[in-house]
C-alpha positions, 0 to 999 in steps of 0.5 A, a space after each residue: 500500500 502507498 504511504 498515505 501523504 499529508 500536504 500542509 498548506 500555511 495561507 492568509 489572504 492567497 485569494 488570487 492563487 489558492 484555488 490553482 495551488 488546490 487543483 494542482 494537489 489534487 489532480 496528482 496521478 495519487 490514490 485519492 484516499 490515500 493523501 489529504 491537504 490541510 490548510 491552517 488559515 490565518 484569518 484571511 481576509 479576503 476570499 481565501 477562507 471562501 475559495 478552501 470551504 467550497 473547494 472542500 465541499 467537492 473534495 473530502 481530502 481537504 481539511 481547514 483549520 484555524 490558526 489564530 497564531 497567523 504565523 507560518 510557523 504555527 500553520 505548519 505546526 497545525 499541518 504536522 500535528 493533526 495530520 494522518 500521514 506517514 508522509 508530510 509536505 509543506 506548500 505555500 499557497 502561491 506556487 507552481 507544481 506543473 505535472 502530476 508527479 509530485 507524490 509519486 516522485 516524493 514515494 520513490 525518491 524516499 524509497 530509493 534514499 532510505 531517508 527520513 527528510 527530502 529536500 527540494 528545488 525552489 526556483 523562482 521560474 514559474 510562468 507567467 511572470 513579469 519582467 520584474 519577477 524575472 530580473 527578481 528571480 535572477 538575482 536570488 539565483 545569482 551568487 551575490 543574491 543567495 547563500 552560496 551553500 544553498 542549493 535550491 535554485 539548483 537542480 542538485 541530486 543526492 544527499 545534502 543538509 537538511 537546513 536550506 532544503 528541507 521540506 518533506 518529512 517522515 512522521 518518525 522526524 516529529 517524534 524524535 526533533 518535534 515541532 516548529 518554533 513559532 516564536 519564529 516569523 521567518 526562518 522558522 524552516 531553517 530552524 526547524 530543519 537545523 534540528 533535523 540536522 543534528 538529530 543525524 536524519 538524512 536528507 535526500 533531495 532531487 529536482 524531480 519534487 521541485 516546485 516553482 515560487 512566485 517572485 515578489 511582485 514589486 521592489 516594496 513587496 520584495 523589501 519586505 520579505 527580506 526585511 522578515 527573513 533578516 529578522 528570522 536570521 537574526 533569531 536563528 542565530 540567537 538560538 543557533 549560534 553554531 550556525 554564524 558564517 560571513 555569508 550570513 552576516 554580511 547584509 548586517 555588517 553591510 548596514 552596519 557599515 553605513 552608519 559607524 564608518 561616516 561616525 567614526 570618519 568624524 573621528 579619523 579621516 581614515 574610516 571615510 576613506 575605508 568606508 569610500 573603498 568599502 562601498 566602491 567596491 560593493 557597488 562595481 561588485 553589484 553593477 558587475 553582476 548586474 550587467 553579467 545577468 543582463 549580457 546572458 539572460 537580457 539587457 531590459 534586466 538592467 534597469 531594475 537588478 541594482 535596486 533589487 540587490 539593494 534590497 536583498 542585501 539592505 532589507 536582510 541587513 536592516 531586518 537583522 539589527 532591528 530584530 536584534 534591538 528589539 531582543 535587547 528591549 524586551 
């Protein structure tokens, strides 16, 4: 018999996405009774909660809860510990799967691996997106726009860690690591699967699960992801300080910078010129990669990617030291 598989889908307010992320789960070539999708709502207030009750109506595999938390964090935890399955996979509301293949792939890539958590692709190239989206989609991808240690705008197979990747769980992952900190806003994925990690499970990913993200839409929209995911950067390594690189903490040092080198250039002329060939160079680096992408991918690009690296780097940044004030008030 197939492992009976759990999708948990965390949303508020996906009204324009839901429905097509509903019918793409459910049109899976998957025994129907042997998979469910519970979507933990947090209080929508547009139609999301009315497109899920009459999706439902019609489809007995799919459960809404309430998650008064809001949180995504809480969304997943409603997901893994109401859920029947042998098999748990988290999805947003806003994504592109493509084919009907995904719990299939899922099933054998955990049977041929032998391991408890799979990871997956997360490229930010579905169709239909704008010429923003794309250039946004560029950038992440690119190596000053992302991790270098992550993978997942790759398309990698084989054995990995579990921290930027995981996304698929055996049940037997819950009972020795347990659930997601909800005390987490962003990241709380990365904290998760660092759990994972030191609990000694094996990771396992392959692009034959991939599922395809939406970019943000508009440079605020994109200013306020990262500003979240520095926040969850910043809470991540108060938990897990093990984890602290120079990859990571460069936005911060970077928005650190701004501000110290002019002030103490008022102490010494020699920070101001420290602080002119710091950010000389970080912007012939960010220009340089710019007109790469543009020169390989298109020159319409051009226009938009400096803003968008300034907000991936500036956002994380910000997002850091404001999480990290706020600890200190509290």
């Amino acid at each position: 018999m197939l492992p009976y598989i759990t999708v948990v889908l965390p949303v508020r307010n996906e009204e324009r996405f839901v429905a097509k992320t509903l019918h793409e789960l459910l049109s899976q070539d998957y025994p129907r009774d042997r998979f469910e999708i519970i979507v933990a709502d947090g209080g929508s207030t547009d139609r999301t909660r009315e497109i899920v009750a009459q999706a439902a109506k019609k489809n007995p595999q799919i459960r809404i809860l309430d998650n008064p938390k809001r949180l995504s964090s809480a969304g997943r935890n409603l997901g893994f510990k109401n859920g029947r399955g042998d098999i748990f996979l988290v999805v947003d509301g806003h994504c592109h799967i493509g084919h009907d293949r995904l719990f299939k792939n899922i099933v054998a890539c955990f049977e041929k691996s032998g391991a408890q958590c799979l990871g997956r692709p997360q490229p930010l190239d579905p169709p239909g997106l704008t010429d923003f989206q794309k250039a946004v989609a560029l950038a992440r991808a690119s190596r000053i726009g992302h991790g270098a240690d992550s993978l997942i705008y790759s398309d990698h197979e084989g054995f990995v860690s579990p921290v930027s990747h995981g996304a698929v769980y055996k049940r037997e992952v819950f009972e020795k690591v347990g659930w997601v900190d909800e005390s987490f806003d962003a990241c709380e994925d990365v904290e998760f699967n660092r759990r994972v990690e030191k609990a000694g499970f094996k990771t396992y990913m392959s692009p034959s699960i991939a599922i395809r993200y939406y970019p943000r839409e508009s440079l605020s929209a994109l200013w306020r992801q990262m500003l979240r995911y520095g926040r969850g950067r910043s809470r991540l390594l108060k938990k897990h300080p093990e984890m602290l690189s120079m990859t990571g903490l460069a936005p911060a040092l970077l928005v650190a910078g701004l501000f110290l080198l002019p002030a103490l250039g008022l102490a010494h002329p020699v920070f101001l010129r420290v602080f002119a060939t710091a950010y000389g160079l970080y912007a012939l680096v960010v220009l340089g990669s710019s007109v790469k992408i543009a020169c390989e991918s298109g020159l319409r690009y051009l226009r938009d990617l400096p803003l968008i690296y300034l907000a991936i780097h500036l956002g994380l940044g910000v997002g850091f030291w404001v999480e990290a004030a706020m600890r200190r008030g509290r």
